[in-house]
C-alpha positions, -999 to 999 in steps of 0.1 A, spaced: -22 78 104 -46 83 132 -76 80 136 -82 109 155 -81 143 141 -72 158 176 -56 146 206 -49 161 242 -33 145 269 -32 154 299 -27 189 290 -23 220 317 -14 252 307 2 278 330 7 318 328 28 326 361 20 315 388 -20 309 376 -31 279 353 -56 285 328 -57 247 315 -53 221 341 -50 185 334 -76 184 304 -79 148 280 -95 156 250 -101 138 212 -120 152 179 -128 119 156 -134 126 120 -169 137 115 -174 148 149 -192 183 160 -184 187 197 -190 214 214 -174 231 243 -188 253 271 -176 277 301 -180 309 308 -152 335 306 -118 326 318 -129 289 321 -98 282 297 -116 273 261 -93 297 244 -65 286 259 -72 249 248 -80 267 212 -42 283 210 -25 252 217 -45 233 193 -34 260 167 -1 255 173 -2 293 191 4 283 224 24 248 236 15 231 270 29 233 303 21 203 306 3 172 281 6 166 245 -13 181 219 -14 164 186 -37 173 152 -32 148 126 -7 129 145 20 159 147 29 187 172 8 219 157 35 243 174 60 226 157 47 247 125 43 222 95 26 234 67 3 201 64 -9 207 97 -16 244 93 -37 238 61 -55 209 77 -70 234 103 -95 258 101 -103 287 126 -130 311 131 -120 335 164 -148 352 188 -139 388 175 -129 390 139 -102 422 127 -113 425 87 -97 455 69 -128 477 62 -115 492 29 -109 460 11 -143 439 -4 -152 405 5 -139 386 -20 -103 406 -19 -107 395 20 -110 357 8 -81 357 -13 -58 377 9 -64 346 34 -64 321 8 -28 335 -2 -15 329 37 -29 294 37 -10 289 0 -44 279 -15 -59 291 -53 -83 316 -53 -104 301 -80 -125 285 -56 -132 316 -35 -167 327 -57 -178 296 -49 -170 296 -13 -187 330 -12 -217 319 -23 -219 292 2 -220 315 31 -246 340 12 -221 367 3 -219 358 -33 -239 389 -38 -221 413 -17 -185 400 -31 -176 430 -43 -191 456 -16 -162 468 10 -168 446 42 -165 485 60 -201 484 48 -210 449 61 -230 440 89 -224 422 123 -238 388 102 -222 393 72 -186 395 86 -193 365 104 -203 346 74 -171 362 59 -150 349 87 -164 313 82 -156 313 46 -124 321 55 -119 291 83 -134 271 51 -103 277 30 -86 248 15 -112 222 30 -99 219 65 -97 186 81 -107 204 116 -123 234 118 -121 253 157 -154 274 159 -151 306 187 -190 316 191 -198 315 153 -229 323 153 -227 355 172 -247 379 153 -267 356 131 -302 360 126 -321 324 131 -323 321 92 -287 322 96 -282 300 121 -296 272 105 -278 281 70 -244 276 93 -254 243 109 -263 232 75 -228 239 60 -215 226 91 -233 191 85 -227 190 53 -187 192 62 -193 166 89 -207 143 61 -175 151 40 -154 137 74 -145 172 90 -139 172 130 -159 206 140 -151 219 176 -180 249 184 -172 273 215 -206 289 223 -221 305 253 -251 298 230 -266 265 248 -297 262 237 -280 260 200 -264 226 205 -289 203 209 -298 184 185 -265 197 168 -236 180 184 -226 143 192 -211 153 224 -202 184 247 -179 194 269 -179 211 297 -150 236 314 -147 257 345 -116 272 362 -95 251 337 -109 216 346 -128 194 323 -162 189 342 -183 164 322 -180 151 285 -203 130 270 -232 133 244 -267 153 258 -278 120 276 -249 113 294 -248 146 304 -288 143 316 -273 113 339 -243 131 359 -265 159 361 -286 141 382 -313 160 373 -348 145 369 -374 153 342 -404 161 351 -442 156 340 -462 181 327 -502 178 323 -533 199 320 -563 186 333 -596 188 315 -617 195 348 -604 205 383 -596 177 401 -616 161 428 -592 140 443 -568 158 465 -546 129 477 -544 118 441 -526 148 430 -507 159 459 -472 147 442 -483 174 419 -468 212 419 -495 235 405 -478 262 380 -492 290 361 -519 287 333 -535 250 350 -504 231 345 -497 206 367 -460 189 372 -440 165 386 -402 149 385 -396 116 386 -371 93 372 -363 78 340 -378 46 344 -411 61 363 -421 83 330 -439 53 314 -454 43 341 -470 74 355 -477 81 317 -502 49 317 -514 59 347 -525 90 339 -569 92 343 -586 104 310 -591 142 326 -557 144 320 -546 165 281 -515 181 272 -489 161 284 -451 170 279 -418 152 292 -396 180 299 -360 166 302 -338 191 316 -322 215 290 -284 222 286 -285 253 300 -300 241 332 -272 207 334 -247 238 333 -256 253 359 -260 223 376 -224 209 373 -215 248 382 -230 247 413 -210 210 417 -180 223 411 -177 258 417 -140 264 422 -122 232 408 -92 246 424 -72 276 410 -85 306 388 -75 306 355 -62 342 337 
């Protein structure tokens, strides 16, 4: 068996005459929470559906557990688990009737549904019709049921849309917890600023090309972006020449970028007027943006 939960290679994926997916390598390993980025149209869906068996390649091989998933086979289906960006529940039916219609289609008992339930804070609300739930609460619904049967990969499409912060950090915690049990985890977000310190790696699309892929400080390097040196000073300085590397910003702050290797250096060189210091290291957000701006087009427009 592999060792790899998810493999594409070389995978392109055409509608017409446009290609939403062009040439894309990409691997899950057990235990794994990658996420993946783009805006609109940049083809995460698309690399979703054929994942889930839904759509096959033009181009590439897509395997999950060492199989075609569009060939159909049951194991693989159960082994995968699948929140989507807008979620369709039927409003008349209560949470946990919800749970075990799903658990019926994925041929797993529903004796473990209460429990599941609980998990994602609906135990409470099992029995209200989700017609009454909120925004939150049929998005914790909607992981419960990508939860079913103990997926072996589970394929995330803005989850935490809707979630208060309290909420957000109850799902990364299930989420690390299903790491910890050997689950590959694959998070679509437009939500940056919610993967650090969350993921091992992420990944990067636009226009149906795989810009960058690599854990937060790999992406920091081919970013090229520098971090920069942030300082309050006690007095106002004296020395003019000494601080004329220094951009003056709102509030007294004083910063300055530099490299890597210069941080300790200008840190111990620092005179004793100097408080408040802070490394800022450039966020996700702005290495998005950045490889953007890099690579605007990558060739054809995706649907």
């Amino acid at each position: 068996m592999t060792d790899r939960t998810i493999v594409m290679q070389g995978v392109s994926r055409r509608f017409g005459k446009l290609w939403a997916v062009r040439g894309v390598d990409l691997a899950l390993q057990p235990g794994e929470c990658v996420g993946l980025v783009g805006h609109n149209g940049a083809g995460k869906s698309t690399l979703i559906k054929m994942m889930l068996g839904l759509l096959r390649p033009t181009e590439g091989t897509v395997r999950v557990l060492g199989e075609d998933p569009a060939d159909g086979k049951a194991a693989v289906r159960q082994a995968l688990g699948y929140l989507p960006e807008n979620l369709a529940f039927q409003p008349g039916m209560t949470g946990a009737e919800t749970l075990a219609f799903y658990a019926r289609l994925k041929r797993q008992a529903v004796r473990r549904n209460a429990d599941l339930l609980d998990r994602v804070g609906l135990g409470a609300a099992a029995r209200r019709r989700v017609g009454t739930y909120s925004k939150g609460m049929r998005q914790r619904l909607g992981l419960a049921q990508a939860l079913l049967g103990a997926p072996r990969a589970l394929l995330l499409d803005e989850p935490t849309t809707g979630l208060d912060p309290a909420l957000r950090q109850s799902f990364y915690a299930i989420l690390h917890e299903l790491r910890g049990e050997g689950a590959a985890i694959l998070l679509s977000t437009h939500a940056l600023a919610e993967l650090e310190g969350e993921v091992d790696r992420v990944i990067v699309m636009n226009s149906g090309h795989k810009l960058a892929d690599g854990d937060i400080q790999v992406l920091r390097g081919l970013s090229g972006i520098r971090p920069r040196l942030r300082i309050r000073l006690a007095q106002p300085f004296v020395d003019p020449v000494r601080w004329q590397r220094w951009r003056t910003l709102p509030g007294g702050l004083l910063e300055t970028s530099c490299h890597e290797a210069d941080i300790l250096p200008l840190l111990r060189a620092l005179p004793d007027e100097a408080t408040d210091v802070e490394v800022v290291r450039p966020s996700l957000d702005e290495m998005y943006a950045t490889f953007l701006q890099t690579h605007p087009t990558c060739g054809e427009a995706p649907l």
